[in-house]
C-alpha positions in Angstrom: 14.5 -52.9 29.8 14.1 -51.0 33.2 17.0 -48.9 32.8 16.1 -48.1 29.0 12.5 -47.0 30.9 14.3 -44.7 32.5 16.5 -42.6 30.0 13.1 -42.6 28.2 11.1 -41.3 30.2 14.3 -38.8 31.4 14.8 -37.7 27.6 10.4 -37.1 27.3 10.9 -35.0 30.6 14.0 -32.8 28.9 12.0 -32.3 26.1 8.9 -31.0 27.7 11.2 -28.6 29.8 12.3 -27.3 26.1 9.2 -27.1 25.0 7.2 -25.7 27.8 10.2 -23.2 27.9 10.1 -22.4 23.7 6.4 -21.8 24.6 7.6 -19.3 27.3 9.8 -17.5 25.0 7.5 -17.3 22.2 4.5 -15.7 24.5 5.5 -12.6 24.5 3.6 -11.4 20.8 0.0 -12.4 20.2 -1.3 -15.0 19.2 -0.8 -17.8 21.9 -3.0 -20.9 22.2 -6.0 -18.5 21.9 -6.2 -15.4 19.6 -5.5 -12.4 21.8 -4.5 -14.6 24.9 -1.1 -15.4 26.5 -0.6 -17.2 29.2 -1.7 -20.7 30.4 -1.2 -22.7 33.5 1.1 -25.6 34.0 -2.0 -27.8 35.8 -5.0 -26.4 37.6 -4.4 -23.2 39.7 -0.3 -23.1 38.7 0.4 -19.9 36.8 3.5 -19.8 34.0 5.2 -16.3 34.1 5.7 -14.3 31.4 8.0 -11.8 30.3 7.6 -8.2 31.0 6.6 -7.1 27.7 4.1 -7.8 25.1 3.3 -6.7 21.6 0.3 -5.9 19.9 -0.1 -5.8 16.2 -0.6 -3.5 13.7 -1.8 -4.6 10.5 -2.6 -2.5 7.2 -4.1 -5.0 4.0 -2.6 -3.7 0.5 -4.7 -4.3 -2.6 -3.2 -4.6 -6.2 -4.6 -6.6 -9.4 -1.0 -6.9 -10.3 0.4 -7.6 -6.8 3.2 -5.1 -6.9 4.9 -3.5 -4.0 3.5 -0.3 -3.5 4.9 3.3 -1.5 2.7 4.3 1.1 1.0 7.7 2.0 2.7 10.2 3.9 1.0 9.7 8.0 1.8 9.0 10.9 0.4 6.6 13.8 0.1 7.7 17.4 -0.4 4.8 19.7 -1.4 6.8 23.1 -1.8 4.4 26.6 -3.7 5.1 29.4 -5.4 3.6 32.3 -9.1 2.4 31.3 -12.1 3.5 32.8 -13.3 0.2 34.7 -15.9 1.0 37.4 -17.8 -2.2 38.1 -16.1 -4.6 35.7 -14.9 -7.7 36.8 -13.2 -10.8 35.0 -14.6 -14.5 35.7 -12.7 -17.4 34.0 -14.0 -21.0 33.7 -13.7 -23.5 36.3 -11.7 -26.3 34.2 -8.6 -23.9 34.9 -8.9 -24.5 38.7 -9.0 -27.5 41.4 -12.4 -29.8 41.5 -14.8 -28.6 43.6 -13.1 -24.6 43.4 -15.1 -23.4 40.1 -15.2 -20.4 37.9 -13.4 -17.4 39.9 -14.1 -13.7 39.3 -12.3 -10.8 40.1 -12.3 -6.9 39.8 -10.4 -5.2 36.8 -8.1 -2.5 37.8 -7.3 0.7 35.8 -4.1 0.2 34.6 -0.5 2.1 36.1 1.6 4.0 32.7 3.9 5.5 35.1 7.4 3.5 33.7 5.4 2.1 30.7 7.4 2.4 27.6 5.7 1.9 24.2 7.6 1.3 21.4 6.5 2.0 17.3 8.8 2.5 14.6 10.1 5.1 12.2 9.5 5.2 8.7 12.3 2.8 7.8 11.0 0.4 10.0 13.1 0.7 12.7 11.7 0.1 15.9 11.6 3.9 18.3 10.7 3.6 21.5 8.6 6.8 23.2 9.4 8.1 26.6 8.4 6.6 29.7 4.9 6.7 30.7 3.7 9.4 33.2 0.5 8.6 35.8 -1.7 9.6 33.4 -0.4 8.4 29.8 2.0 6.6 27.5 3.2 6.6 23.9 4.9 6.0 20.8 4.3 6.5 17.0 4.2 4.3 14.3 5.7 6.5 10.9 5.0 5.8 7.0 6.4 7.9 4.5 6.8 8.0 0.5 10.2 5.5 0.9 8.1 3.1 3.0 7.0 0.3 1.1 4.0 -2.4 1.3 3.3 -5.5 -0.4 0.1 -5.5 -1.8 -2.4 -8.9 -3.8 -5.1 -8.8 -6.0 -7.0 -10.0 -2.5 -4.9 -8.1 -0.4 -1.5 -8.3 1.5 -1.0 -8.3 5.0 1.8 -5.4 6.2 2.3 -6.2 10.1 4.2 -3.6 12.8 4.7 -4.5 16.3 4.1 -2.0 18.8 5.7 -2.9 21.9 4.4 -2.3 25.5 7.3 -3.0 28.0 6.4 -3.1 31.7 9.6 -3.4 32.7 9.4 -0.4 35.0 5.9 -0.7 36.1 5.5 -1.3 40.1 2.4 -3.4 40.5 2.0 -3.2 44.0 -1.0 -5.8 43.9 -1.7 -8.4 42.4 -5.1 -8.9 39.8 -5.8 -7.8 36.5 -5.2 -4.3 35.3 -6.4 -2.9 32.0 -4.9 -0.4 29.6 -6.6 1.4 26.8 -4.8 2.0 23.7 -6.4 4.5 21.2 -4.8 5.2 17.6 -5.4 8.1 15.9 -3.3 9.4 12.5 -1.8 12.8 11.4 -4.1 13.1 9.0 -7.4 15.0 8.9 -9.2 11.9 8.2 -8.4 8.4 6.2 -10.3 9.8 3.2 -7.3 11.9 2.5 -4.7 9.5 2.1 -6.5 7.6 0.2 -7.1 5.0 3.0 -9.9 2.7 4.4 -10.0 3.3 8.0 -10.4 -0.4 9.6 -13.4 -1.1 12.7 -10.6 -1.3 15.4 -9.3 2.3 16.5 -9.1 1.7 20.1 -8.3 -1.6 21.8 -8.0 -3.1 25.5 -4.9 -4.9 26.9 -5.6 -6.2 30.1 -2.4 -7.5 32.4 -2.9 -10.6 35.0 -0.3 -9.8 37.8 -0.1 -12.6 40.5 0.8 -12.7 44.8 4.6 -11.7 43.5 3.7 -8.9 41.6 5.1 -10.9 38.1 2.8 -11.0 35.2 1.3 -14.3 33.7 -0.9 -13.2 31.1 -2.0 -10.9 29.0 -5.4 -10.8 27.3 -6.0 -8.1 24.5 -10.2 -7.5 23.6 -11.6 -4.9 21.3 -14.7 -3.8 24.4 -13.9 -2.2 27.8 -16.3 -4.9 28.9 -16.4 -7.3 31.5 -14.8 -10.2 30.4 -15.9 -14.2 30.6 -15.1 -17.0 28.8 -16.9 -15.9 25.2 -15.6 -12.8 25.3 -13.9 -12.1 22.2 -10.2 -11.2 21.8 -7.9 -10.0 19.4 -4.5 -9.6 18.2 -4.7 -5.6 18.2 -5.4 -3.2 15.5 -5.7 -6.2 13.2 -8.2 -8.5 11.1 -9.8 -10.7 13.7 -11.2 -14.1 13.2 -13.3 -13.4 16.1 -14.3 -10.0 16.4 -14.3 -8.5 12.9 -12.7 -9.1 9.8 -12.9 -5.6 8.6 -10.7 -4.6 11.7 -7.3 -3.7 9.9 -6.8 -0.7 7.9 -6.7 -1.3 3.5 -5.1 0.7 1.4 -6.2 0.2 -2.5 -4.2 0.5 -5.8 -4.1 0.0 -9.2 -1.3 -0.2 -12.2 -2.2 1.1 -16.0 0.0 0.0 -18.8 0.7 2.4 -21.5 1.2 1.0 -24.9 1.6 1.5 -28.8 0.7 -0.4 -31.8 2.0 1.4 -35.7 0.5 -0.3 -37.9 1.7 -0.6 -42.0 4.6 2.1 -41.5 7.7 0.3 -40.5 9.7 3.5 -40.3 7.7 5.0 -37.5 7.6 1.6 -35.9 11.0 1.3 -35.7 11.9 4.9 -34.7 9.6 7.1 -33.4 8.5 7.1 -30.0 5.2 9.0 -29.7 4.5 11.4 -27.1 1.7 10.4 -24.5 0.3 13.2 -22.6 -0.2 11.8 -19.4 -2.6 13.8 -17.5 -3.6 12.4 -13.2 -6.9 13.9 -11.6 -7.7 13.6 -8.1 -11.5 13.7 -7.9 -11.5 13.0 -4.2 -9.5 15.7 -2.9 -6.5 13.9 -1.7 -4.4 15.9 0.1 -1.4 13.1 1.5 1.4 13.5 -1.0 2.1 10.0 -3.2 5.1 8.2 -5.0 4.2 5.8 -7.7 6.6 4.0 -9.7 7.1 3.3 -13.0 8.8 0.9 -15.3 9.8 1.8 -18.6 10.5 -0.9 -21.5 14.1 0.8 -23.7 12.8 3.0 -26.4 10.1 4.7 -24.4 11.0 7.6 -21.6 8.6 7.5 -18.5 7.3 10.3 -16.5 9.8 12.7 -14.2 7.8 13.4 -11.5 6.6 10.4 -9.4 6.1 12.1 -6.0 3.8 14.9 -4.7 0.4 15.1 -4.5 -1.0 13.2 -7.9 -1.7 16.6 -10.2 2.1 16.8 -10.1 2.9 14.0 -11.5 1.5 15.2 -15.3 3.5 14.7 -17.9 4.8 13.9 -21.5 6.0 10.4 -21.9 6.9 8.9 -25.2 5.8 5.5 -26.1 7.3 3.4 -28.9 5.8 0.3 -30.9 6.0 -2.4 -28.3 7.9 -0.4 -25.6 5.2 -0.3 -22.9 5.1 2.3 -19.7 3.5 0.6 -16.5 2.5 3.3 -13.8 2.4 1.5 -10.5 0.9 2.0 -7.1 -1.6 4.8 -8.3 -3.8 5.4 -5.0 -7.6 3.8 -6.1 -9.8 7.0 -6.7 -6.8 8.8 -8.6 -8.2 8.8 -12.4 -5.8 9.5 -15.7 -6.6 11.3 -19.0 -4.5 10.0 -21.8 -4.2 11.5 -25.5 -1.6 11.2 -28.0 0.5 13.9 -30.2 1.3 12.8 -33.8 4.7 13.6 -34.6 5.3 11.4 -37.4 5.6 13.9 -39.8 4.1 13.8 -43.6 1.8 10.3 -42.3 -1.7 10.8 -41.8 -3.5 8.2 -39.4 -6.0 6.3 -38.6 -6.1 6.3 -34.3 -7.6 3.5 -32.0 -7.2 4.3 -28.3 -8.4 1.4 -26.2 -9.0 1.1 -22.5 -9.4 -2.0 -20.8 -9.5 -4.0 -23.8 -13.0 -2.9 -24.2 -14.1 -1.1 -28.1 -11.9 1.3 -29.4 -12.7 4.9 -30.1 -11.3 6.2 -33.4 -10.0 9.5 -34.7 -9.7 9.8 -38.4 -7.4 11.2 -40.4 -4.9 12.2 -37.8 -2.1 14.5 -38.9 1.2 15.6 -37.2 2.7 18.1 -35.1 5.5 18.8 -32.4 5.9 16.8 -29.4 4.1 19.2 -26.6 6.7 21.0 -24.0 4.4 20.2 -21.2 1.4 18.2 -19.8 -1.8 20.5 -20.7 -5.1 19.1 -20.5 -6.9 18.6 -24.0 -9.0 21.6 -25.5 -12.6 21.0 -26.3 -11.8 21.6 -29.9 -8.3 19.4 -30.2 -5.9 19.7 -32.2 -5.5 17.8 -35.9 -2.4 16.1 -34.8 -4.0 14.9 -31.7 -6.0 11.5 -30.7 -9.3 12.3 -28.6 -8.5 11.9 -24.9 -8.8 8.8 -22.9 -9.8 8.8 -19.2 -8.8 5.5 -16.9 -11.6 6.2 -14.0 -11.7 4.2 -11.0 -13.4 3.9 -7.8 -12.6 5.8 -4.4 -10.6 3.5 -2.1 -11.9 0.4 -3.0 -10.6 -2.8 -5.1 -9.5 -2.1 -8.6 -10.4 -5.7 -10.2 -7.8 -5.9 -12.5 -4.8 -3.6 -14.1 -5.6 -0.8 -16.0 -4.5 -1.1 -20.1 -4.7 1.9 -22.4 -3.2 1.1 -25.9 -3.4 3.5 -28.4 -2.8 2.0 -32.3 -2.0 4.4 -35.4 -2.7 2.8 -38.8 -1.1 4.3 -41.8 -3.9 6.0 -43.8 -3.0 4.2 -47.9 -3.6 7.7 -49.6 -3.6 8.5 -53.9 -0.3 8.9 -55.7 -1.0 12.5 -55.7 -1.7 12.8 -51.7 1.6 10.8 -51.3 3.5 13.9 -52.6 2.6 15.5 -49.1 4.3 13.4 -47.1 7.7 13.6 -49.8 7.2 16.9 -50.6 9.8 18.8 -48.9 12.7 16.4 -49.8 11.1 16.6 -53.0 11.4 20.6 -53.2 15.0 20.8 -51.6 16.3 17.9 -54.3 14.3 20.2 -57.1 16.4 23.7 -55.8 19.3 21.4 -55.8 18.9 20.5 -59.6 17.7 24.4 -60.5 21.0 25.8 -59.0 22.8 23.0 -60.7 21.2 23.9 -64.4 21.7 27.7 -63.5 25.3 27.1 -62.6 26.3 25.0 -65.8 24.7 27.7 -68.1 26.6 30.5 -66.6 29.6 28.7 -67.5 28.9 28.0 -70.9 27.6 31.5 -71.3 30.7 32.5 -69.5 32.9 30.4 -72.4 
């Protein structure tokens, strides 16, 4: 029983060492035991040693009704370090952490040293790019998004996270304490409006650095105030949503899909072969100015839109939209709004057309007759056109949640005119079989005249 104690109580000692070094391996990106904290002590007044570099995150929350995976606007993140301005500002930590009887401790907060400080962001592939290394005065890196990059997006919104990495590797701390780094984001944009972005509450954040007597680090602590810090200060995981600080803290990018579809009603032959051209027309009431890629999927006997990239005005177009053969736009930027109207090109029928948006009541043109499918996206003339349906508009809100996807159906009914109206819609085949029996007659007589 003794000796089974033993190789117990061994075995529990092994697996603390695992653990305790897991733990150690782990620290070394936010969160640890505390949100915005890493680093712990062993037992009262016995540091644990970290690793020389730490990353921050960057997060940006997607919203989509239909939770596709969007393309992101053209910008660019700069992640710029430099030492904070900390005249008078001290840390104090609570007493529990130290030996009975030694209490809370407090101690100065040094500006902190960029010269050797790489930061690290990523390229628009994802890939991680690490900036030079830091001068006395400054250090950083860029985070980069363009049409290709991608984010995952839900009806509440998706979390996209980036690191970006500080490595101290190359830092001389030539005492120890606890140094602190601001880093500020800015974008390449004039402003978030723009790119059709909501700019989130954190645009500059603190990372403080504990250094101990052998100039190794044992904790980082990351805080959204250039504050003195105590125990209630709140911390955070960078540029992030914080369950502390703010949940508003991370940057949102909004979206919304609209389903194009078509209904023929009582004339199988254009159901079954005529694909009807939608004029597909996208206004940008706010002024964006990033350029844009939606996509697009196209059910087989309808033809989508060509242009899916650019600023949203180029992406007008023609599409063509057969019975049941629905076009879903995707990833259109919240704030972008869409005029919709139809060309009749079913030609001799005469309809009755219901465009409906949202499911809500249709609006109805009478008596629609038929044309020749447009060469080009032009916006609809006060006084349309017989052959055309009254426009449509899809409008939605400026960077903010679209509640649900956008549906704009448009249904043609098959107006049941007289015998006599019928002839109109037969009456070219009707007049070339008539020539065909004239010449016919005219023929056979000149023979038997000719006899």
């Amino acid at each position: 029983m003794k000796n089974t104690f033993k190789k117990l109580s061994a075995l529990l000692l092994v697996l603390v060492m695992v653990l305790a070094m897991s733990a150690n391996a782990f620290a070394a990106d936010f969160p640890g035991d505390e949100e915005g904290v890493v680093g712990t002590w062993t037992q009262p007044d016995k540091e644990i040693v970290q690793g020389k570099s730490i990353n921050i995150q960057k997060e940006i929350i997607a919203f989509n009704a239909n939770s596709t995976t969007v393309h992101a606007p053209v910008v660019t993140y700069t992640y710029k370090v430099t030492p904070a301005a900390v005249d008078n500002l001290t840390v104090t930590d609570e007493a529990r952490d130290h030996a009975e009887g030694v209490g809370a401790v407090t101690a100065p907060v040094k500006p902190g040293i960029t010269t050797g400080l790489v930061v690290t962001g990523a390229d628009a592939s994802g890939t991680p790019v690490a900036g030079s290394a830091g001068s006395a005065t400054e250090a950083q890196a860029t985070l980069v998004f363009d049409n290709n990059s991608t984010w995952k997006t839900a009806d509440d919104g998706d979390t996209n996270s980036y690191n970006i990495g500080l490595d101290f590797t190359n830092v001389v701390f030539a005492q120890p304490g606890v140094y602190r780094y601001q880093i500020a984001e800015t974008i390449s944009a004039a402003s978030y409006d723009v790119i059709a972005m909501k700019d989130g509450a954190f645009d500059t954040v603190y990372l403080d650095v504990y250094v101990d007597g052998n100039h190794a680090i044992y904790g980082y602590v990351c805080m959204k105030d250039n504050n003195s810090v105590t125990p209630d200060t709140k911390k955070i995981n960078g540029f992030v949503n914080s369950t502390t600080a703010s949940s508003d803290g991370a940057d949102k990018y909004y979206t919304y899909d609209l389903v194009l579809s078509k209904d023929v009603v009582n004339d199988t032959y254009a159901e079954s072969n005529i694909a009807f051209p939608f004029t597909v027309i996208f206004n940008n009431p706010e002024g964006y100015t990033s350029t844009f890629t939606i996509g697009q999927t196209v059910v087989e006997g309808s033809t989508g839109l060509s242009t899916l990239t650019g600023l949203p005005t180029e992406w007008n177009g023609v599409v063509r939209v057969k019975d049941g053969a629905n076009i879903t736009l995707t990833g259109i930027p919240a704030g972008v709004d869409v005029d919709v109207y139809e060309t009749n090109i079913a030609t001799g029928a005469t309809y009755n057309v219901a465009t409906t948006v949202n499911g809500g009541a249709p609006a109805t043109d009478a008596n629609v007759t038929w044309g020749t499918t447009p060469a080009s996206a032009v916006a609809q003339a006060a006084n349309k056109a017989e052959y055309e349906s009254t426009k449509a508009t899809i409008d939605t809100p400026k960077i903010a949640e679209v509640a649900a996807k956008q549906t704009l159906a448009i249904t043609n009914t098959l107006v049941l005119i007289s015998p006599t109206g019928i002839v109109m819609r037969v009456a070219p085949y009707v007049l070339i079989l008539a020539a065909g029996v004239a010449l016919l007659v005219l023929s056979r007589r000149r023979r038997e005249d000719e006899v």
